[in-house]
C-alpha positions in Angstrom: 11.2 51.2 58.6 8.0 53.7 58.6 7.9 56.9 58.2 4.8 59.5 58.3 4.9 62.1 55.5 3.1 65.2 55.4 1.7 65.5 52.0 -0.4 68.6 52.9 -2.2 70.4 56.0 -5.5 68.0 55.5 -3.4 64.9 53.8 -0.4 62.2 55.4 0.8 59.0 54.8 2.7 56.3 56.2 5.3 55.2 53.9 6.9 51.6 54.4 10.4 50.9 53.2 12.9 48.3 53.4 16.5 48.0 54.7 18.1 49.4 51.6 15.4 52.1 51.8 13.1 50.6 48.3 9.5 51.8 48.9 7.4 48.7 49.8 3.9 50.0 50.7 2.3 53.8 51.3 -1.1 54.3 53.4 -2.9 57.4 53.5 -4.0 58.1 57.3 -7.0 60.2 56.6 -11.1 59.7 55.3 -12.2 59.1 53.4 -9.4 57.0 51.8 -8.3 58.0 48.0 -9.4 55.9 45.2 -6.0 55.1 44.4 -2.4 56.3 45.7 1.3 55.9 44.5 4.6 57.5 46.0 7.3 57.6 43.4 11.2 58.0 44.2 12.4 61.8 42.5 15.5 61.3 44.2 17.4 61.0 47.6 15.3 63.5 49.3 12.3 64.1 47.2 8.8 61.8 46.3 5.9 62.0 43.8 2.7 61.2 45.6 -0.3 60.0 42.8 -3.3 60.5 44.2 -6.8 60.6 43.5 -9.3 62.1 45.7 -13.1 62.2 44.3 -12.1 61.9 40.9 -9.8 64.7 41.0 -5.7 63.5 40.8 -3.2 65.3 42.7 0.0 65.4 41.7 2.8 66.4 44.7 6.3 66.4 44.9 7.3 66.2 48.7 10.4 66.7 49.9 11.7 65.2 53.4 11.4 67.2 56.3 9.8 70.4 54.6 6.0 70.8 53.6 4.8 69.8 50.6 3.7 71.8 47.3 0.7 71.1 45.0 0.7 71.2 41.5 -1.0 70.1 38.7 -4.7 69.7 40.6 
């Protein structure tokens, strides 16, 4: 199952999970790509995306279905 999230207006990702609904691979779907990327569970309806973007790591919670909020840039 794929899903696109929104992580910001100039950032999204497509997010690959599996029947039970375990995170099994994130993509970012912009350039250029970030050095690295994670998406962590919060809970049922919230996720942690790690990224970092020419040397600078972005920390944002996302929630499903709403947009998403930076912090700690």
């Amino acid at each position: 199952m794929d899903e696109i999230i929104r992580v910001s207006p100039r950032y999204s990702i497509k997010i690959t999970r599996d029947e039970r609904g375990v995170i099994l691979n994130a993509v970012p779907l912009f350039n250029p790509p970030p050095d690295y990327l994670h998406v962590f569970p919060l809970s049922t309806n919230y996720l942690l995306v790690v990224m970092s973007i020419n040397g600078q790591r972005l920390m944002i919670p996302v929630k499903r279905g709403s947009s998403a909020h930076l912090i700690n840039t």
